[in-house]
N, C-alpha and C positions, 0 to 999 in steps of 0.2 A: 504494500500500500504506500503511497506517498506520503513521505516524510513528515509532512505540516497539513493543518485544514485550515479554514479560510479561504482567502483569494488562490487561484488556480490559475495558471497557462495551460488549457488541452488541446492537442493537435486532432483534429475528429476526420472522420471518412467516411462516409455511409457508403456501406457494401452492398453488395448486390444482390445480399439476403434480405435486403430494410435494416441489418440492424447497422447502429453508428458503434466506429470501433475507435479508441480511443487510450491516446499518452497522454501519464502529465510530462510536460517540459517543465524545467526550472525557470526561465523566462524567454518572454517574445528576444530576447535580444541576442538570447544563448543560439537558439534555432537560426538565427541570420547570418551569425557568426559561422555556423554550422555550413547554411546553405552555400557562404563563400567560400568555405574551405572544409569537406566532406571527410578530412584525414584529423577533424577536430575528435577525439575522444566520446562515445557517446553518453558514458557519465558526465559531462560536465553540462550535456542538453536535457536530459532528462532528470526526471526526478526518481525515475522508478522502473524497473525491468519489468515490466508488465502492461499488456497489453487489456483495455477494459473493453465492454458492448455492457451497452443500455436496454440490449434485448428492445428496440423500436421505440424509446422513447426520447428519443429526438437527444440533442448536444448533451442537453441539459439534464438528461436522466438520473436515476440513481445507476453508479457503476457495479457490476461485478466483472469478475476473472472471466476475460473468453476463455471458454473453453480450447482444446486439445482440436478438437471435429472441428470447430466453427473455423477458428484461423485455418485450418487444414484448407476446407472448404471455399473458403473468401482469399486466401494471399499464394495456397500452394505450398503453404509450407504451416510448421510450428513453431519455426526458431523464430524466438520475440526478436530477437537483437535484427533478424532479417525483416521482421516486419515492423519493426521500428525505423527503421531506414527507409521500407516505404510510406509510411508514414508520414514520416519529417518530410516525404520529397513531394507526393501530392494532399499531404491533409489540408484541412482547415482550420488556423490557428483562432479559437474561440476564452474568451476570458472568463471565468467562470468564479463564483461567488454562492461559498456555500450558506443555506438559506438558516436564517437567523429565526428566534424563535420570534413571535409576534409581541409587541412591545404591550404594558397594560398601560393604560391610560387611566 
C-alpha cells in the first residue's frame, strides 16, 4: 500500500475490461522527470510496487490489488514493474484526495 494517505498523484488507464488500473507516483514532477529520462530509477517515481483496479469505479474508486488474471488479461503480463512502465508511458496522471469525514456544524 502507499506509504502516506491524504493527497495522492495516480497514474490511471482504463483497460479494456472497464476496469481503471492504477499507480500511486510520488509526485506529478517525479513522473516528468521520469518521462525525460526513462533510465531514472522507478523507486524514486513511485510510491508503491503495486498495481490497483477500482473494479469500474471510475479514477476515483476505492482501490484494491489487481489481481494475478486481470493484469495477465489487460497488459500481457504480471510483472508490476512491466506494467508500471506502461503505465507511467500512457496513463493519466489524476490528483486525488482522500475523502475527509463530513464536518458537524
Amino acid at each position: 500500500m502507499p506509504s502516506y494517505k491524504g493527497n495522492q498523484t495516480r497514474i490511471c488507464h482504463q483497460g479494456a475490461d472497464g476496469n481503471m488500473y492504477v499507480a500511486i507516483l510520488r509526485g506529478p514532477e517525479e513522473l516528468e522527470q521520469w518521462k525525460e529520462d526513462s533510465s531514472k530509477p522507478l523507486v524514486d517515481v513511485v510510491d508503491s510496487f503495486q498495481v490497483f483496479t477500482t473494479h469500474r469505479q471510475g479514477s476515483t474508486g476505492r482501490l484494491s490489488t489487481a489481481s494475478k488474471v486481470e493484469l495477465e488479461n489487460e497488459f500481457g503480463t504480471c510483472n508490476e514493474d512491466s506494467i508500471i512502465r506502461q503505465l507511467l508511458s500512457v496513463g493519466k496522471v489524476t490528483p486525488h484526495q482522500e475523502h475527509m469525514p463530513n464536518k458537524e456544524f
